[in-house]
Phi, psi and omega in degrees: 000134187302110169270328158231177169243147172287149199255358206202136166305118173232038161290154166332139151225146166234050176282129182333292198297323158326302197281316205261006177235002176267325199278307187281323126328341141270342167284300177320336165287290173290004172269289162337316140324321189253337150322266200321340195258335177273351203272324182285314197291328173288302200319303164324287172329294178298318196293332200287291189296357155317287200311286195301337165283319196274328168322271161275312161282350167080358201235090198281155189247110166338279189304298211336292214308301191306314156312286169334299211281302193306298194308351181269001190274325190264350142306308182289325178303293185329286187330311178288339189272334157298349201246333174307314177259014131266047162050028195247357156330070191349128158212192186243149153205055211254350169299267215292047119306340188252348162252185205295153189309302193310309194273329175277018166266334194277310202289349183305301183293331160279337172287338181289319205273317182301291215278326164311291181326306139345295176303299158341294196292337181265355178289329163282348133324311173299289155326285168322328167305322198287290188306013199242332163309332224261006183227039159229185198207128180295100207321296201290286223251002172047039163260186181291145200273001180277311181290334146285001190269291197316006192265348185269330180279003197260334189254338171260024158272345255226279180294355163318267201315312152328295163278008184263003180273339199263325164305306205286316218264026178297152178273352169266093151328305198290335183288319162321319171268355172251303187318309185312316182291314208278316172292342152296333207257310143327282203299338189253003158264331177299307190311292182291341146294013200280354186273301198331282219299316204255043168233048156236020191010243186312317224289305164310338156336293186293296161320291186287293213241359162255262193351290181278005160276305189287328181263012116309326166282330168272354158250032180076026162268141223280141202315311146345288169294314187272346147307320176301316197270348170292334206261314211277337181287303185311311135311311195277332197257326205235340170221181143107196210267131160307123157328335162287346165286330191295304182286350159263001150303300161303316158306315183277325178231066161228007194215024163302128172290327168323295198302320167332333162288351195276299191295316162319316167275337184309297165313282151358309216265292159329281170000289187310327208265305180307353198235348168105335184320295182310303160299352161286321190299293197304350195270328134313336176277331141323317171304302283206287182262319227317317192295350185263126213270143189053038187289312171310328169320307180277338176296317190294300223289286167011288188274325148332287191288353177247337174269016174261136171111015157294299211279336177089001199210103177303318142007270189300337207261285134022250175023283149281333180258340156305307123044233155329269177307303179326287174304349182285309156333311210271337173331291194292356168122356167306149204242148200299312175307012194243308176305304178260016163256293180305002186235009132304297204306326217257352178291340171279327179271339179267018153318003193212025172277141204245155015263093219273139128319331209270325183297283203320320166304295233284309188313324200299300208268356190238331158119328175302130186275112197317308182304307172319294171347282169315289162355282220251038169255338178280331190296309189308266214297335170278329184295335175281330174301293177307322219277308187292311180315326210279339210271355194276306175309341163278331183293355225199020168290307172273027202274138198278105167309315222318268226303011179246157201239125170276159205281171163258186232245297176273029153236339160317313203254357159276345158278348171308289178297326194272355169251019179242038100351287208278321172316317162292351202277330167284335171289315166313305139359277154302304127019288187296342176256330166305294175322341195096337215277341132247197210230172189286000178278300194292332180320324212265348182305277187332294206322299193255021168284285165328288221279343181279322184286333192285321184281331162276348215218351172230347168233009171042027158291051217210070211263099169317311187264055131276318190309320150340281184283001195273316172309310200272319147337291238275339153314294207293345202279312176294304164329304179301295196292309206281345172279335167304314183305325169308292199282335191265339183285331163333284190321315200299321180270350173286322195305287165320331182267332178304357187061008146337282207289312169309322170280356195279283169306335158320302183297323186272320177310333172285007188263172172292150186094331174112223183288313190263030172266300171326329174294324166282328170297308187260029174279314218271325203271326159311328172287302196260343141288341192273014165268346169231011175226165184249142176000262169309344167276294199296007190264298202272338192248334179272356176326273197298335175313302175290311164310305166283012133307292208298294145017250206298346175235049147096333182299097198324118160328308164329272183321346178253007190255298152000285175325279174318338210260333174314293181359280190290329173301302155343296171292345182274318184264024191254125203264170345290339225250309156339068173336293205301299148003314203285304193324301185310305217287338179300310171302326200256037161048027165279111170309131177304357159302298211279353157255003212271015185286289205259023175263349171271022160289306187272014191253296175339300172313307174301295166335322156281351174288311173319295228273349170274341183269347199270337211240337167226095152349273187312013172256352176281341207218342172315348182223007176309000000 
């Protein structure tokens, strides 16, 4: 299955200068390349022996975490700039697929000059970051705080110079030099307008970041960028704000240590596939359901709900379990928009399986008691869980069996014994993070600790010359989600600096109806933050805001926390806009057109869910 489209015409040319920037691209490629593959490869090492000096010797190494942050800042830069010049950037494309060769080469090449253009423009920011960095000093190993700085101006110079290799080597020069004028020629009337854009206060809100978005993502730039050139347009016109704030925005949150589990389980999830692990799991689990029409479907929703909150990053929860499942799945006929519509779905229904980040922030800033929090988070995601079963059993009600045989008792329990290596590996996991012995960054190393010995040493499996390209995935692959959580955590703070979020609560304390109009209200206002903000920023700032609303007209805290954090998740995986959407279709190599279909069936099915936890108290508070 096709996972990106090249964002820019790269036919053959054989013009000198053409031949010699196709040569220096590619050595610049494999050199990069063989970075991202050692960077992944230290990255494993250092979190694993962390765990075994704090562990087994009692003697925690000071330094791992830091070290660990760095090399992960410059793994998510490096990682983006492979998925730039192999075109793996998440986008949308279900407009130009439908146009004409000619015209659809032509807007290919202007999302290329946008995106490029983008890049451009944050870059002497970027820079200015690195110097501004150089004059702190990192606690543990006390260098300059400029060496975790630098990875942003070395990967957006990096995909810069990339796309400007993907213009040059276009088989139209002339079509090339007129998209690049045309976007400069755009940036410098958007530019001459800044007197307009900054006497329309909100009404830019709307301009920017519904407007210019939406119409960049349905003409193909790729989601990122276009989240960048709305937030960077917006700032640069309507407030300000330096730019250099934007872009430590974008730093911070492509490099937040958490996310560090996303390339690791990303990896984890390969492993698994490579060492055999995965098809014994599937072959029981096949075993198991397979005779049941959309039996695997619930084995996803299932294994879902049981690995989320390891990783601390749905992403990474995605990750680990696609994978697995995905090939078996496409084997029986399932179609990838079906696939990746149901694991966005089921990454939105286990927000509130603990041990969630986001309960643990929502306790912190709002006063709410964590341990409830854990409590009365599990009942809300099975009930949303079950809401998805009911839409898979309709979907998958006439799905044709005659050719499947149901298993018997002794090949169930001989797919058993040859699957329970691998069966364990979520239990091991977990285990590990309950128990202490790691922490939700460090958790996915066991993983894949586990998963190298189960593969040499019990399924005698292990093909080294994978490992290389497998590595090198799993940079581009991380790298693609992590630059959207950058650019959208960007957006997220611009949204928020606009005073937005204060007129927001204002607005809901007045309304009429009470509890339950507030209630309704605030389903619909979580669902549309949570498509440009992520849990935890939205958490922090409408948290202390909302909650002693909910308070004062009665409304049980557990339960209104349930609500709010289901919402946003619900909104996070909700296309077009949803970061997490973007995420799933990366991990499960899908285009994003092919799920945008069969995915409002299960975002609805989440939606009677909300609105059923929203609507009976005891299932949020009931075991409190």
């Amino acid at each position: 299955m096709e996972h990106a489209i090249d964002i820019g015409s790269r036919k053959p040319s054989n013009t000198g200068i053409v031949a010699w920037s196709r040569d220096i691209e590619q050595v610049l490629g494999r050199v990069v390349e063989l970075v991202t593959a050692t960077l992944v490869a230290i990255e494993i090492v250092i979190l694993f022996v962390g765990i075994v000096a704090r562990y087994a010797f009692r003697t925690p190494l000071l330094w791992s975490d830091e070290v660990a942050s760095i090399l992960f800042a410059w793994l998510a830069l490096l990682g983006s700039a492979l998925a730039f010049r192999r075109g793996e950037h998440m986008r949308m494309t279900a407009i130009t697929d439908r146009l004409v060769p000619a015209a659809r080469d032509h807007l290919e090449t202007i999302c290329t000059s946008l995106s490029v253009a983008f890049l451009v423009l944050i870059l002497p920011a970027s820079v200015d970051l690195v110097y501004e960095q150089h004059l702190m000093l990192t606690p543990a190993l006390e260098i300059p705080s400029s060496w975790r700085a630098a990875a942003l101006p070395t990967g957006v110079g990096l995909m810069a110079l990339f796309g400007a290799m993907r213009l040059l080597q276009a088989a139209d020069l002339r079509r090339a030099a007129v998209a690049v004028l045309t976007v400069m020629l755009a940036i410098v009337v958007i530019g001459s307008l800044a007197p307009f854009f900054a006497g329309l206060g909100y009404l830019n809100l709307l301009i920017f970041f519904v407007g210019f978005v939406v119409a960049m993502v349905f003409a193909g730039v790729p989601i990122a960028f276009a989240f960048g050139l709305a937030t960077f347009a917006y700032v640069s016109v309507a407030t300000h704000a330096p730019m250099l704030v934007v872009v430590g925005r974008i730093n911070e949150g492509m490099g937040h240590l958490i996310l560090l589990s996303v390339p690791l389980f990303i990896f984890l999830g390969m492993l698994i596939e490579m060492t055999g692990m995965a098809r014994a799991m599937v072959q029981f689990l096949a075993s198991l359901l397979g005779h049941v029409r959309g039996g695997l479907s619930y084995v996803l929703i299932g294994a879902m709900y049981l690995v989320s909150g390891i990783s601390g990053a749905k992403a990474a929860d995605m990750a680990a379990v696609a994978p697995v499942l995905f090939p078996e799945m496409r084997e029986r006929g399932a179609r990838a928009g079906d696939l990746v519509a149901l694991l966005a779905a089921t990454g939105a229904q286990t927000e509130t399986v603990p041990p969630s980040l986001v309960l643990i922030t929502l306790g912190s800033v709002s006063g709410v008691s964590i341990a409830a929090l854990f409590t009365g988070g599990l009942l809300p995601a099975l009930v949303l869980a079950i809401m998805l079963c009911a839409v898979v059993m309709y979907r998958y009600r006439n799905e044709d069996l005659s050719g499947v045989r149901r298993a018997s008792r002794q090949e169930i329990g001989r797919a058993l014994v040859a699957g329970l290596p691998a069966l364990a590996l979520p239990f091991v996991i977990r285990a590990a993070v309950m128990e202490g012995i790691a922490t939700a960054t460090e958790v996915s190393t066991i993983g894949v600790v586990y998963a190298m010995l189960i593969g040499l040493l019990v399924y005698r499996k292990f093909p080294w010359r994978l490992l290389l390209p497998r590595l090198v995935d799993t940079a581009v692959l991380s790298g693609s989600i992590l630059f959207i959580i950058g650019t959208a955590t960007a957006m997220g703070w611009a949204l928020t600096q606009s005073g937005f979020s204060q007129m927001l609560a204002k607005s809901m304390a007045g309304l009429p109806g009470g509890a339950g109009t507030f209630m309704a209200v605030s389903v619909l206002v979580f669902i549309v933050l949570g498509t440009v903000l992520e849990g935890i920023p939205a958490i922090v700032l409408f948290g202390p805001l909302l909650f002693p609303i909910a308070r004062e007209l009665g409304i049980h805290e557990v339960q209104y926390a349930m609500v709010a954090i289901l919402s946003m998740g619900l909104g996070l995986f909700a296309p077009p806009f949803g970061v997490g959407y973007y995420a799933a279709c990366a991990i499960g190599r899908v285009r994003p057109d092919e799920g945008m279909g069969p995915i409002w069936g299960y975002l609805l099915a989440l939606l009677a869910g909300i609105v059923l936890v929203a609507a009976v108290p005891w299932l949020s508070i009931g075991f409190i």
